[in-house]
C-alpha positions as CSV (number, residue, x, y, z in Angstrom):
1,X,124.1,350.8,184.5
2,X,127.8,349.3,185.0
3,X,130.3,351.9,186.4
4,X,133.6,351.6,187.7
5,X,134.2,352.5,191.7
6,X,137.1,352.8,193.5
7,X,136.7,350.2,197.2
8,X,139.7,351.2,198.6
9,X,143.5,351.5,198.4
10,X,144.7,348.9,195.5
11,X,140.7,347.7,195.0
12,X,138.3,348.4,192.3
13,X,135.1,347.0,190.8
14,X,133.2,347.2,188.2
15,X,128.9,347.4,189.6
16,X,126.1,347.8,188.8
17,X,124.7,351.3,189.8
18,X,121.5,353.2,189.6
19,X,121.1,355.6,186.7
20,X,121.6,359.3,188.1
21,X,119.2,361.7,188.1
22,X,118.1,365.6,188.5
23,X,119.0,366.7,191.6
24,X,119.3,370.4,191.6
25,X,118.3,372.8,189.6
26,X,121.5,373.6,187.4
27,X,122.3,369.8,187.2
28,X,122.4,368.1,183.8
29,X,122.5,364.2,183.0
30,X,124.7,363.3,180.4
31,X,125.2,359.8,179.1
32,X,128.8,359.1,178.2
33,X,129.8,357.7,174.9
34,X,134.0,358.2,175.5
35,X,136.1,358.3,179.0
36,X,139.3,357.7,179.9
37,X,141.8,357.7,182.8
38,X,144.0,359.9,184.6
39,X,147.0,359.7,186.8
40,X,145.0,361.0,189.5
41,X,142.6,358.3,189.6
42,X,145.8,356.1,189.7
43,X,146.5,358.1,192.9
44,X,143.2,357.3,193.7
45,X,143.5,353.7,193.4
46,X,146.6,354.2,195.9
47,X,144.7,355.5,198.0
48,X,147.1,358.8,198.2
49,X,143.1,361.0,197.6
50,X,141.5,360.8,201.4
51,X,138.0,362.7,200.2
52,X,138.0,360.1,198.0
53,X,135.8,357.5,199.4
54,X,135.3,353.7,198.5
55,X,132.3,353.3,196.5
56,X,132.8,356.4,194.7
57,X,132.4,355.9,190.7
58,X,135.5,357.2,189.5
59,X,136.6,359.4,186.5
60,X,136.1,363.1,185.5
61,X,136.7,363.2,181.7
62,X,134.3,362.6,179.2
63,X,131.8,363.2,175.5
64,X,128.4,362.2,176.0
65,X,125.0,363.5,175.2
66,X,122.7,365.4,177.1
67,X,120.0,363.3,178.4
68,X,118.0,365.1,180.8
69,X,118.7,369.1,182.6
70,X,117.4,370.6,185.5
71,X,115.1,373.5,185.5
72,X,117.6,375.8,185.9
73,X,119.9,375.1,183.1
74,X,119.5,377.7,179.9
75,X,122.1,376.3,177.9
76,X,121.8,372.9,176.7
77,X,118.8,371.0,176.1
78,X,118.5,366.9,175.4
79,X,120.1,365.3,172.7
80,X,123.2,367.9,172.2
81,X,126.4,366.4,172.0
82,X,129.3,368.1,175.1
83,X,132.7,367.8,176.2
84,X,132.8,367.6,180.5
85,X,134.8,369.4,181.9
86,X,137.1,368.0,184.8
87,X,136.7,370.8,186.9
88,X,132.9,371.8,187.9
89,X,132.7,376.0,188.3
90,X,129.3,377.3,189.9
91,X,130.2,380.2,187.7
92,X,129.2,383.0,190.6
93,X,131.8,382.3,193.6
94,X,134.6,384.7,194.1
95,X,137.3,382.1,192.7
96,X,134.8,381.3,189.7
97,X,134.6,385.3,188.8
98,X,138.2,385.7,188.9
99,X,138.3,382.6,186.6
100,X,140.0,380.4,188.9
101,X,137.9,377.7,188.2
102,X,139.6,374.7,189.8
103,X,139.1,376.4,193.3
104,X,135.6,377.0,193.2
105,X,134.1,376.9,196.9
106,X,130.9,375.3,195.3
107,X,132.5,372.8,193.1
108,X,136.0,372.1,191.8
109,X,137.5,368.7,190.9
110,X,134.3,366.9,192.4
111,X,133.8,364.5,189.7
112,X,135.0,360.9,190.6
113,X,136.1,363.0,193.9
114,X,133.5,363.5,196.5
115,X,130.4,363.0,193.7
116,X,130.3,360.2,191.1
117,X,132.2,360.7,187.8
118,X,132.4,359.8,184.5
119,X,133.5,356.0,183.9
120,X,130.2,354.6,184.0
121,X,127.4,355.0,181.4
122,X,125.7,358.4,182.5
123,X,126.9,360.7,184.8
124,X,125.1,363.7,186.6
125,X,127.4,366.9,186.4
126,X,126.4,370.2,188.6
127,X,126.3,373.4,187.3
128,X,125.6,372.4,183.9
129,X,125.8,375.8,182.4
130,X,129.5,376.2,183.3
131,X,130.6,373.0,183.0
132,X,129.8,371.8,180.0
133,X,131.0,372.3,176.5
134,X,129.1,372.5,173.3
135,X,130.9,370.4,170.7
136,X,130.1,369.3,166.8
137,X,128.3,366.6,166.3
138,X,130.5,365.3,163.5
139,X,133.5,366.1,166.0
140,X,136.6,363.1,166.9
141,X,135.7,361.6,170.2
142,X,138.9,359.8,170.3
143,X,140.1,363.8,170.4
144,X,137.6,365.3,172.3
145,X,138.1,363.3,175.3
146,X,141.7,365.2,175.6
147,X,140.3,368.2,176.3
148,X,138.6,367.5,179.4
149,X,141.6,367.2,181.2
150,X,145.0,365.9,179.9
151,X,145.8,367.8,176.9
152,X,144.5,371.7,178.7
153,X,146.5,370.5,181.7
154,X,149.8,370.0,179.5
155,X,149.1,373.3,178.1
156,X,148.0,375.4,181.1
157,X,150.6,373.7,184.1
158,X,153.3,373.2,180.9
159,X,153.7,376.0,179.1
160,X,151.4,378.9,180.5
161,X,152.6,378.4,184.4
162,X,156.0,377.6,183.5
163,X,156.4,381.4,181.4
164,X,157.5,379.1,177.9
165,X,159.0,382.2,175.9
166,X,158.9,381.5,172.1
167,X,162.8,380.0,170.6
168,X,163.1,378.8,174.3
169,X,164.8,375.1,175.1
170,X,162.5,373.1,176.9
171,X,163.1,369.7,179.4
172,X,159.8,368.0,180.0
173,X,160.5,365.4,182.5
174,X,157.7,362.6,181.6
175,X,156.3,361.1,178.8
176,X,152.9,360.2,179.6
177,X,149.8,361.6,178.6
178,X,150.1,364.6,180.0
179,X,153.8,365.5,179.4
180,X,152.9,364.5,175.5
181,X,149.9,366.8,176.1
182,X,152.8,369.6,177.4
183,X,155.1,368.7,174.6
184,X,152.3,369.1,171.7
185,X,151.4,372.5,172.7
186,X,154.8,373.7,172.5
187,X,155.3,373.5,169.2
188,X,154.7,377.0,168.1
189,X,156.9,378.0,171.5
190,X,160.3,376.6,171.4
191,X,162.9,375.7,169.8
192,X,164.0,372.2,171.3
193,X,162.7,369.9,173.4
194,X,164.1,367.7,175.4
195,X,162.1,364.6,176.9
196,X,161.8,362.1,179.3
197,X,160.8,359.5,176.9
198,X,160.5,356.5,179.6
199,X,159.3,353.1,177.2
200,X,160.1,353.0,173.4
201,X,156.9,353.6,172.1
202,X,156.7,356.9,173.7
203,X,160.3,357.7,172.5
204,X,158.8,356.9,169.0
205,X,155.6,359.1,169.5
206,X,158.3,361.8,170.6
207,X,160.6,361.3,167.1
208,X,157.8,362.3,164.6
209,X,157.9,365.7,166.0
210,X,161.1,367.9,164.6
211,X,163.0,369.8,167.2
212,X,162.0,367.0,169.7
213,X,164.4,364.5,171.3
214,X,163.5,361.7,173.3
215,X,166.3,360.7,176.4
216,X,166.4,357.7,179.0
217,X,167.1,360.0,182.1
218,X,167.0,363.5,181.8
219,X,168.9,364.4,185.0
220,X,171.8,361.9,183.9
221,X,172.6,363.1,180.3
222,X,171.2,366.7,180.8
223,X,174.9,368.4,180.8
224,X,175.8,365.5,177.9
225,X,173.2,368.2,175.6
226,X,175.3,370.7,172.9
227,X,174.9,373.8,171.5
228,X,173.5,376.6,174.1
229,X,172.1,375.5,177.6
230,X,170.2,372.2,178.3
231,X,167.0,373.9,179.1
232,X,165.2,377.7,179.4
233,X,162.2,375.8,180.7
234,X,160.9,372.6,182.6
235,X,157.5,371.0,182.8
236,X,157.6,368.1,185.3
237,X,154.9,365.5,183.9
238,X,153.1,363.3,186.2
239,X,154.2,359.9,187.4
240,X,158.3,361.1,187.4
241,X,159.9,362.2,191.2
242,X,162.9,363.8,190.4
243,X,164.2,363.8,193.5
244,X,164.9,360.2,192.9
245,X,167.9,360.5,190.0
């Protein structure tokens, strides 16, 4: 199968790999039909990840379909369709049973990490069960593939962690995928948002939402804003250091 592995700070290939297979119980083989990227496999490809290794197949989002499971798994059977999640939970740590997912001592962001991930044509995710997703046949890929990581990461790091209040102002500093992903799931939340628009297309993706406004450098024009304070509430967006404006 061809997969895509990261071979060191700035390198990348595209190789031929061995299909994956079972190798614990709770293990599941999907075979991917949509991927993408993420900034962090850009910091990957920097080489700023050290348990990162070259040769690692990268990636960690992705829709496929089920294609084999280990013995273990009660869930899903071959042939369903599932959304992967980015972050692998064992489901029974500590972390995992306080719902803290991302720091689970058996898993965690492992995926195109410190095991092979998703940008490649079948991928082997642990603990199956609990990290995996049932989704509708009939369902958008195109969509779907947002929910692995990017668009629940806008949400969760932009609007849960940073205590949004409903009729609040908002700055989001970055207009990439994940600070769209921020900006879309404030829309029932705020009442204006300002944004780091960065190109022009993304300033035009920003303009066919009301209440939003698109600026070139939010840190320059910020105290330029009218009518009540600049902003109740920031999300800083990956790919943006605003210690450098």
């Amino acid at each position: 199968m061809k997969a895509l592995t990261f071979q060191g700070p700035g390198k990348k290939a595209l190789e031929e790999r061995p299909k994956p297979t079972i190798a614990e119980s709770t293990d599941a083989i999907v075979k991917i039909t949509k991927t993408t990227i993420c900034g962090t496999d850009l910091h990957i490809l920097k080489g700023d990840v050290p348990t990162c290794r070259p040769a690692r197949v990268l990636g960690h989002e992705g829709v496929g379909f089920i294609e084999a499971v280990g013995p273990g798994v009660v869930t899903f059977k071959p042939g369903e369709r599932v959304l992967i999640s980015c972050i692998s939970a064992c489901g029974k740590c500590e972390y995992c049973r306080k719902g803290m997912y991302s720091h689970c001592v058996n898993g965690g962001w492992i995926l195109g990490n410190t095991i092979d991930g998703t940008q490649t044509e079948y991928v082997r995710i642990p603990y199956a069960d609990t990290s995996l997703y049932r989704v509708a046949d009939d369902a958008d890929e195109e969509a779907l593939v947002m929910l692995s990581d990017i668009l629940p990461t806008g949400f969760e790091c932009g609007v849960l962690n940073g205590k949004i209040q409903p009729g609040a102002t908002v700055a989001i500093v970055g207009a990439g995928p994940v600070g769209l992903a921020a900006l879309l799931t404030n829309h029932c939340q705020h009442r204006r948002a300002w944004i780091e628009s960065g190109p022009p297309f993304r300033a035009t993706l920003v303009t066919q939402h009301n209440h939003y406004h698109p600026i070139g450098g939010y840190f320059q024009h910020a105290h330029a804003a009218q009518d009540g304070p600049v902003s109740e509430g920031q999300s800083q967006a990956s790919g943006y250091s605003p210690f450098s404006a």
